[in-house]
C-alpha positions as CSV (number, residue, x, y, z in Angstrom):
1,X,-30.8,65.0,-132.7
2,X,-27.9,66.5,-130.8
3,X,-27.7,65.3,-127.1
4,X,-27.1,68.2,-124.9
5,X,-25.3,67.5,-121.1
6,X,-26.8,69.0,-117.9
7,X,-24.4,71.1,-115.3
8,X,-22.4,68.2,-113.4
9,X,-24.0,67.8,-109.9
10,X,-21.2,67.3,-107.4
11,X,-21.7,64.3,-104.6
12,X,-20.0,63.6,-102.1
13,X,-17.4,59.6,-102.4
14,X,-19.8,57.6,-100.6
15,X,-22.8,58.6,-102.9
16,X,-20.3,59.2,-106.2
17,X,-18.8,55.9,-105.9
18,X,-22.5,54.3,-105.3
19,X,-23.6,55.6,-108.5
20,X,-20.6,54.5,-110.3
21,X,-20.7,50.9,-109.2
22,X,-25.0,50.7,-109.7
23,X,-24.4,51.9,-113.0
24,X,-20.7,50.3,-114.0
25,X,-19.8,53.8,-115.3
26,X,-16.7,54.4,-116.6
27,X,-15.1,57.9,-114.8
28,X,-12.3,60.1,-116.0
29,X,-10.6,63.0,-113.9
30,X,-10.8,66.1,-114.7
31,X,-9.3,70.0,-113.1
32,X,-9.4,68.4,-109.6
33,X,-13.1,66.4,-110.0
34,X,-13.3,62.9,-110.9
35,X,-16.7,62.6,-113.3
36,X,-18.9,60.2,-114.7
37,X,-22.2,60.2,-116.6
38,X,-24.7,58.8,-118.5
39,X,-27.0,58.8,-121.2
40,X,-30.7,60.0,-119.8
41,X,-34.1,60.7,-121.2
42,X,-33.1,64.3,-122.1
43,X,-29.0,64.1,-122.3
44,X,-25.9,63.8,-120.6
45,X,-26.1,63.6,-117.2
46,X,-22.6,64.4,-115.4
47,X,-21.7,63.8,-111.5
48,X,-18.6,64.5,-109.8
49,X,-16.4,64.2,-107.0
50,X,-13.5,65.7,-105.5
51,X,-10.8,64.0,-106.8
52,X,-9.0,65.2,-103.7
53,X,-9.9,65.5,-99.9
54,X,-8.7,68.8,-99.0
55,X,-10.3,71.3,-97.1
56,X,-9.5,74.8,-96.1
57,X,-9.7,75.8,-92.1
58,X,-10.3,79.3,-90.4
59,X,-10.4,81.0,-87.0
60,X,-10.1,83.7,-85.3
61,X,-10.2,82.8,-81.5
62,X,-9.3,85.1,-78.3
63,X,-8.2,83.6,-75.6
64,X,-8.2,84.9,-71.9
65,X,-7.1,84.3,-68.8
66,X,-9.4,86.0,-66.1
67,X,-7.9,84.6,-62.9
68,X,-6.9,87.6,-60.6
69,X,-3.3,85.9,-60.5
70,X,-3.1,85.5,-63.8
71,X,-0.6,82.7,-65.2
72,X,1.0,81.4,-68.2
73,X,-2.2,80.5,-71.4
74,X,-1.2,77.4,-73.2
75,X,-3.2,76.7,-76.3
76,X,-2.6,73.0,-77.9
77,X,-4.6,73.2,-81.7
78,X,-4.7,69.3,-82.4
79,X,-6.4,67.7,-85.4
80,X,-8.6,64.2,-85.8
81,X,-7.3,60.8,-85.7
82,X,-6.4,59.9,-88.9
83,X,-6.4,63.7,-90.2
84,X,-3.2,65.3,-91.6
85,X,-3.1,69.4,-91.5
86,X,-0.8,72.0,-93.4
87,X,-0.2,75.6,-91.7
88,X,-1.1,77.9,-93.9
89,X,-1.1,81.2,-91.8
90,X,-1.1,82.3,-88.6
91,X,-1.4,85.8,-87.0
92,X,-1.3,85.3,-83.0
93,X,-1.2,88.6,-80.6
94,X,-0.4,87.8,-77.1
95,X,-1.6,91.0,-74.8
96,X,0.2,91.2,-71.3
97,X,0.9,93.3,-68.4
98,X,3.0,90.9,-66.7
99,X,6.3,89.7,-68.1
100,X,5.4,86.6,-70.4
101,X,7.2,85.1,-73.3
102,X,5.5,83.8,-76.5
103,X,5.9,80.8,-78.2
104,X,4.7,78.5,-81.1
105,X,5.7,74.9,-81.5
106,X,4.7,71.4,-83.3
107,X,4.0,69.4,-80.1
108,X,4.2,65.3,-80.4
109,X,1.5,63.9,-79.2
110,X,2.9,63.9,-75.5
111,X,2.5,67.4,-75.3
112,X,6.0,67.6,-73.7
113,X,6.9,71.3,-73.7
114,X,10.6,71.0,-74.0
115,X,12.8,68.4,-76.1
116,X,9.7,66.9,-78.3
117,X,8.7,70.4,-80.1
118,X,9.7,71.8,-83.2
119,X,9.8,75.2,-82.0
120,X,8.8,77.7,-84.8
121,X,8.4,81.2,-83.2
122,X,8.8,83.2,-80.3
123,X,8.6,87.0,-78.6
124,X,11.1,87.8,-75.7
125,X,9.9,88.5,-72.3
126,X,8.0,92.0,-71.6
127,X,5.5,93.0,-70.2
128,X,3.8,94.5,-73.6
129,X,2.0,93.0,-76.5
130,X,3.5,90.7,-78.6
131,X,3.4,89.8,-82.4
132,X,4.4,86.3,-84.2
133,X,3.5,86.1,-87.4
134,X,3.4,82.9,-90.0
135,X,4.9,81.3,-92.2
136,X,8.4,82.3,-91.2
137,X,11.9,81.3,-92.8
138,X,13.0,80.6,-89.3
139,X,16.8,81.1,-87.9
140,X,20.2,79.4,-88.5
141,X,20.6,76.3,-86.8
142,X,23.3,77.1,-84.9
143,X,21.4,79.7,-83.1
144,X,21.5,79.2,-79.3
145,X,17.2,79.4,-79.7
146,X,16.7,78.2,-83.6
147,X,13.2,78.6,-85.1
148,X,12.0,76.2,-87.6
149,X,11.2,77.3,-91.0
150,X,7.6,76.9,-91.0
151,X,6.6,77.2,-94.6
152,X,4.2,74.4,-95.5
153,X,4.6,73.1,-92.0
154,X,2.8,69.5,-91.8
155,X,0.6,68.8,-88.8
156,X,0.7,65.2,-88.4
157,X,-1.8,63.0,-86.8
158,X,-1.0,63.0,-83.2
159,X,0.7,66.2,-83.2
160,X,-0.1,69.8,-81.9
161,X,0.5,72.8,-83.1
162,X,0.8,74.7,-79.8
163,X,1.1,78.4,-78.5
164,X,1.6,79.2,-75.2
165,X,3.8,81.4,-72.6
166,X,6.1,79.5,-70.2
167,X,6.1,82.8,-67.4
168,X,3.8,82.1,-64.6
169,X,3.7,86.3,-64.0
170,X,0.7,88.2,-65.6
171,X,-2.5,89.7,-64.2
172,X,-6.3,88.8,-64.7
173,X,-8.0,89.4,-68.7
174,X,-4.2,88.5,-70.4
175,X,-5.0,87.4,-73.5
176,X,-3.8,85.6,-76.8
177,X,-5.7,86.3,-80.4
178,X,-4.8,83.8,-82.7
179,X,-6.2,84.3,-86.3
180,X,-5.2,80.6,-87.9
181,X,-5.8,79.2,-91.8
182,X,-4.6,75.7,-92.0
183,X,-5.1,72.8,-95.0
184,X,-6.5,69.9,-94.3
185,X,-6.3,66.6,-95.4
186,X,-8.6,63.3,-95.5
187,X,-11.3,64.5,-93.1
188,X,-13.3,67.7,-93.2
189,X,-13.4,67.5,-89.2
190,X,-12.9,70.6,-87.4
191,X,-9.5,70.7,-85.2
192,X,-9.8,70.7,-81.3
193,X,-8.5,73.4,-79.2
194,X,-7.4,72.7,-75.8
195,X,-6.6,75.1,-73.0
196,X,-6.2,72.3,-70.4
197,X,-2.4,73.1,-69.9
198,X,-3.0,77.0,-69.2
199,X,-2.2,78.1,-65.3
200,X,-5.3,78.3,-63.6
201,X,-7.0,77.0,-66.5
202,X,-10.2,76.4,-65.5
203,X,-10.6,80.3,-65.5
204,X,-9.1,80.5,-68.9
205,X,-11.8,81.0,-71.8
206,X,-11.2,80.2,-75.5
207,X,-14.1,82.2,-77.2
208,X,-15.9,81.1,-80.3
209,X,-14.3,82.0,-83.6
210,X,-15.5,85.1,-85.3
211,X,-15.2,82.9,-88.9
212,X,-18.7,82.7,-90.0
213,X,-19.9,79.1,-89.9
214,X,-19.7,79.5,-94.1
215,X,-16.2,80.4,-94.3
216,X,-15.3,78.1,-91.1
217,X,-14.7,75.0,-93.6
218,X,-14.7,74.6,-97.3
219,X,-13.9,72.2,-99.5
220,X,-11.3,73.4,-102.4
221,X,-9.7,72.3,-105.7
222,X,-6.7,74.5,-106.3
């Protein structure tokens, strides 16, 4: 009598590796899955975990400023402790009627806005929308205001990956959409957004993503 395997049920690695150590199995890895199984009443029965910790992140966030006097919106995007994050995209709009500049930097984890950033994008000052769009190849480094090349940028743990305006001008409902899909590593904990270092920040709102709660955070094997 042939024995015929079951579809492999995926687990997560505490409840993979518990099964693998009750039953001593032996495991072998597999297009991104590590597997075991065993011999049961009615077949093969196959488990698996990923054989990687990766997740992919998403969200689309608007942020506003409704404080009649306006001020500069900083946004600091900061990941877990222990979590490492890889930029995969990133769309942000900045709408203005004062003059502002745009910018995007990697922050260190003193969220010191000059000297300690890897600076990786900006929009001149004008009092217009504005448009920075990810990855970019950057500029030369001997460019008076070089921009990183931020292909595959690496969010480390600690770090920041930060846009924000440095112009105190602007008028009340500026605002900064930020549409952001990022890789992450070792944890599937979501990233913290911060708008603590905005001007007049406690009138500045960062509204819930539009992502549905599906497509927020998945696990992947790619």
């Amino acid at each position: 009598m042939v024995s015929t395997a079951t579809a492999a049920q995926t687990l997560d690695s505490d409840a993979f590796n518990q099964l693998v150590l009750e039953k001593e199995l032996k495991t072998w890895t597999q297009k991104g899955y590590i597997y075991a199984g065993f011999r049961g009443a009615r077949g093969w029965e196959l488990y698996r975990t990923l054989s990687g910790h990766k997740w992919i992140y998403q969200a689309q966030v608007v942020v506003t400023n409704a404080n009649a006097a306006g001020a500069a919106i900083v946004v600091d995007i900061s990941l877990a402790s222990g979590q490492v994050g890889k930029l995969i995209g990133m769309n942000v709009y900045s709408v203005t009627t004062g003059t502002h500049t745009l910018y995007a930097s990697l922050n260190d984890e003193d969220l010191a806005a000059a000297n300690h950033n890897l600076l990786i994008g900006n929009a001149g000052a004008a009092a217009a929308a504005k448009v920075l769009a990810f990855p970019s190849i950057g500029t030369a480094a001997t460019a008076s205001v070089n921009l990183a090349n931020s292909t595959g940028l690496v969010i480390p743990p600690g770090a920041a990956l930060s846009i924000y305006h440095t112009d105190a001008s602007g008028v009340a409902n500026d605002h900064i959409d930020i549409f952001l899909i990022m890789e992450l590593y070792n944890l599937p904990t979501l990233p913290t957004w911060s708008k603590a270092r905005s001007g007049n920040a406690a009138d500045v709102t960062i509204a819930a993503s539009s992502i549905s709660a599906a497509n927020t955070i998945q696990p992947v094997v790619y």
